[in-house]
Steps between C-alpha positions, in 0.01 A plus 500: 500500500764432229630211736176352472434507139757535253318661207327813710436805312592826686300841438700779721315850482726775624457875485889570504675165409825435725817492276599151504084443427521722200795343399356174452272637276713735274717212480217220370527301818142652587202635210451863623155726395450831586217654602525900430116568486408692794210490678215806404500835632815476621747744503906498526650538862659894475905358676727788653788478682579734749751554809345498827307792578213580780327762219456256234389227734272724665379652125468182374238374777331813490400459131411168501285509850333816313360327231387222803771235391721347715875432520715213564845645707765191417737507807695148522663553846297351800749646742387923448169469281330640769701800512433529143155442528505791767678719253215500250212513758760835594523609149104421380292603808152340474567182316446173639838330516554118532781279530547110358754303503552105506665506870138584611246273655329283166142675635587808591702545134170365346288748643700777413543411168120440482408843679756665251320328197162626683633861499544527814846636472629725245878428508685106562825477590649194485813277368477285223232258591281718284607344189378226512102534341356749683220666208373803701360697159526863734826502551720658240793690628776279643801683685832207518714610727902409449403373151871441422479177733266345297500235182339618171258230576448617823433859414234404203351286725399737714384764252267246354315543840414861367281584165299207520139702399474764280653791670869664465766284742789623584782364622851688687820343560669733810891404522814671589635738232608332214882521519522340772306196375678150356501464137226205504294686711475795270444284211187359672370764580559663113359169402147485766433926374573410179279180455166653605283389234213272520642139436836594528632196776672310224684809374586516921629166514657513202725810655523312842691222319706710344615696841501179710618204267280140452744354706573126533223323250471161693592626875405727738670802430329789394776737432736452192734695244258578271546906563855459407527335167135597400167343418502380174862355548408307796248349290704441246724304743184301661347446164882353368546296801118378482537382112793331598387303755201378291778377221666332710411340896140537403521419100226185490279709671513814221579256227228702293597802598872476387380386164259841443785708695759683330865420548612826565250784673713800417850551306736728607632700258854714545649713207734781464244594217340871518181354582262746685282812497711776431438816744456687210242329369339439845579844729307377798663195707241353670303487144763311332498267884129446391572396125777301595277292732231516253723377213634169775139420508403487151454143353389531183630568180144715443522683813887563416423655159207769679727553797751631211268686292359673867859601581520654112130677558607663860931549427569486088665262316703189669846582555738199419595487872093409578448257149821332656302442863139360362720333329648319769218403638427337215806359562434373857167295334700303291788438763254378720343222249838384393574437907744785547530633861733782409650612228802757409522747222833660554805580250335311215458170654119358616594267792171321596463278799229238568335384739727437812324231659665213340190240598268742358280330207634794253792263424234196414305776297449499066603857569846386644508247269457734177797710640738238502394421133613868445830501673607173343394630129710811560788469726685779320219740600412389900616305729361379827750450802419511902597757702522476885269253508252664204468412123577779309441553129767751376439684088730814390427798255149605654509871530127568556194374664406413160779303390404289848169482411574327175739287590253345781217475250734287255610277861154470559447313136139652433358320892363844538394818347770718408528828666429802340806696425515836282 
């Protein structure tokens, strides 16, 4: 379709996004809109896990053929699941027990399916092909069988075929114990009980990116390294490499987008400075995890100031240590406008280094421009020299985030606001 028209809008819909789908999205290549609103009268599916045993499967059946529902017995292996299927007609005498599977005759699959939506059996077992539609409002227990061999995807797939009217579903994942289990395997199935909530397939594909990786953007893989270096590093990376590309193959086609872009998306900042939340001050480490990430996000000299006065309301008074770290990210605003990439604040000395593509527009900028007005007024003070390929601008005697803060605000000559210092 794309072939045939150039300019063809795309609407995907997707219950549990694939990676490399999702990625598109997070990463602007694709608008994304959630839908969380579920449908009325619906209720959460109720998600166990549990090792493989005959009394919960036969329990489990019991209860829900009691209350005249019916159950859907997941069992993805052609070759024995009629001994299985055997082994609950053994364990539940007197239910009606039939078996599907896509290896069967087209009609005779059909009809089963049909007599099993009629109520003409109570139990289904069957492999996978069940996840594909099937509505069939009185059924709401699901039993999957060897759950660890399944993809998140997979396994809420198949749950959404349970709960779908307003009565309880529930849905049990039988595997081997635990211990013997792979380390993706467990964290799928942590993630599939612990994502149970209505409208909760983003939050699942969100966690299957994480465990499997987004993979090769423009090929065919869909495994990557995404687990090892994390999520919001790997788009980091991809969002770099992306803005890059747009400055420079693709630069007359993002013309206006370079000019409303900023030169540099995030400053690194490196100190032998005390600059953090004592443990003193903050007991608990994953709280001060939390108001570190908290603080990164803040971009605002407003929302700075009330993140400051909360910390005073919940812990006391600012120690220097924490003054010195909102501070800094004060800090990192500035650095950022003046086209710094990464900047040092060790034994006195700020060492700030720009922008390290050298075609970049920075070095065409007013900004740029302004700074070479400054280093050529006071050559006593700074001096700019290149460094392994970077341009470095090198000032001594600054002993605090404050004295850095300053001196930028003087470089900058008045361009922009001054940050707030105390």
């Amino acid at each position: 379709m794309k072939a045939l028209r150039v300019n063809v809008d795309t609407l995907t819909l997707t219950a549990t996004p694939i990676p490399r789908t999702l990625q598109f999205s997070l990463m602007g290549a694709r608008d994304l809109s959630i839908i969380t609103t579920p449908p009325p009268n619906r209720y959460p599916v109720t998600t166990e896990i549990h090792t493989f045993n005959e009394k919960t499967i036969k329990e489990t059946i019991e209860y829900e053929v009691a209350r005249n529902g019916q159950v859907f017995f997941v069992h993805n292996r052609v070759q024995d699941i009629h001994e299985m299927s055997d082994l609950i007609r053994k364990l539940c005498p007197g239910t009606r027990v039939a078996v599907g599977h896509g290896q069967m005759d087209g009609e005779k699959l059909e009809e089963i399916l049909l007599d099993f939506i009629e109520g003409e059996y109570d139990i289904l077992v069957a492999t996978t092909i069940i996840e594909s539609g099937l509505d069939i409002p009185n059924a709401n227990t699901i039993i999957i069988n060897q759950a660890q061999n399944f993809g998140l995807s997979d396994l809420h797939q198949m749950r959404g075929r349970v709960g779908r009217s307003n009565k309880k579903a529930f849905c049990y994942l039988l595997t081997p114990p635990m211990s013997v289990l792979t380390n993706e395997a467990k964290q799928r199935l942590r993630a599939i009980e612990e994502f149970s909530d209505l409208g909760s397939g983003f939050n699942v594909a969100m966690r299957d990116l994480d465990i499997r990786g987004a993979g090769n953007l423009l090929g065919g893989e869909q495994s990557g390294f995404i687990s090892e270096i994390g999520f919001e590093m790997y788009h980091k990376i991809l969002d770099e490499a992306v803005h890059e590309l747009k400055e420079t193959e693709f630069a007359d086609l993002f013309a206006e987008e370079i000019k409303e872009r900023k030169f540099v998306a995030d400053c690194q900042i490196d100190t032998d400075l005390e600059i953090l939340m004592p443990a003193d001050y903050v007991n608990s480490v994953t709280e001060r995890l939390i108001l570190y990430k908290e603080l990164d996000s803040i971009t605002t000299e407003e929302r700075l100031q009330k993140f400051g006065d909360e910390l005073k309301d919940r812990f006391g008074p600012l120690p220097k240590q924490v003054e010195e770290l909102m501070a800094t990210i004060r800090l990192r605003w500035m650095a950022e406008k003046l086209g710094f990439e990464k900047i040092l604040l060790k034994n006195m000395r700020f060492i700030g280094y720009f922008v390290s593509n050298p075609v970049s527009p920075f070095y065409q900028s007013e900004v740029f421009s302004t700074i070479l007005k400054y280093v050529q007024k006071n050559p006593g003070k700074c001096r700019l020299r290149e460094e392994k390929s970077r341009l470095g601008l090198t000032i001594k005697n600054i002993d605090s985030v404050d004295d850095a803060n300053n001196f930028l605000n003087e470089l900058s000559g008045g361009m922009f606001a001054a940050a707030t210092t105390k």
